[in-house]
Every structure is written in C-alpha cells, then in structure tokens.
C-alpha positions in Angstrom: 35.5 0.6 31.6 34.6 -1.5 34.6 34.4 -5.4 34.8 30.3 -5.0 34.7 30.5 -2.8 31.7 32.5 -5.2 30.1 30.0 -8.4 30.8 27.3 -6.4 29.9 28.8 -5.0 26.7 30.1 -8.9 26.1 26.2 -9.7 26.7 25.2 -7.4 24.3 27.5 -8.5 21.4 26.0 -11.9 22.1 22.8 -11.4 22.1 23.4 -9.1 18.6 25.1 -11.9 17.2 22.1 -14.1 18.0 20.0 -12.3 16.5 21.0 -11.7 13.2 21.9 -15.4 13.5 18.3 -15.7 13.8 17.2 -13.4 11.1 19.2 -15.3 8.4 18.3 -18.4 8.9 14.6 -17.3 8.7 15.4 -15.4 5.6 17.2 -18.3 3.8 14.0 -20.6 5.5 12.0 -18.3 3.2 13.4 -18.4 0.3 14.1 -22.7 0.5 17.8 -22.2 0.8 20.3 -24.7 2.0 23.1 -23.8 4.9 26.7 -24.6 5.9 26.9 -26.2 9.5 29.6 -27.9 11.3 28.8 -31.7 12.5 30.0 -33.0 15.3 33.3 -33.9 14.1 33.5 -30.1 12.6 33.1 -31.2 9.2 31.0 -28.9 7.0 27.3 -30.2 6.6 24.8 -28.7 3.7 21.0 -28.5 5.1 17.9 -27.1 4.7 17.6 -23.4 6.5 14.6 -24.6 7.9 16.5 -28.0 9.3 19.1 -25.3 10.8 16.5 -23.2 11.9 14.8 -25.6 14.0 18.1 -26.4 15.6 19.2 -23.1 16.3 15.9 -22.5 18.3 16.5 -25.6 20.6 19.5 -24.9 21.6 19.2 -21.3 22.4 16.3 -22.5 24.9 18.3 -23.8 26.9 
C-alpha cells in the first residue's frame, strides 16, 4: 500500500467515524436522550444530545 493510499484510507476511517458520530447524536437528539462528554479537564459531563449535537456541528466546521 502506498503512502497516498494510506492518507486516503486514514481519511476515510475519519470521515466514517464522523458520521456515525453524527447519526447518534441526532438519534439520541430524537428521542430527548442525555450523552457522556469529556470537559475540558476530561472529566465525564452528562448533557442533552441536542446540547452535544450543537457542539459537535461547530467544531467539525472548522
């Protein structure tokens, strides 16, 4: 496997990852339920899928 098939298989795991990423937290949005995050210090944080949501799509635009 070459170094660009690697970077674009890497890519593609990433972007997979993503989206399921995605998907959950819109599934869990729908239904009302609540979500395990890391704060900033990496201690575990409940919130609402829609509060995770919201922050998972501003940080993937940029």
């Amino acid at each position: 496997m070459s170094e660009q098939d690697e970077i674009e298989l890497y890519r593609r795991i990433r972007d997979c990852i993503r989206l399921a990423q995605r998907r959950m937290l819109e599934r869990k949005a729908k239904l009302g339920e609540p979500v395990i995050i890391a704060n900033r210090y990496g201690m575990p944080k409940e919130v609402s899928a829609k509060v995770a949501l919201k922050r998972y799509n501003q940080t993937c635009k940029k």
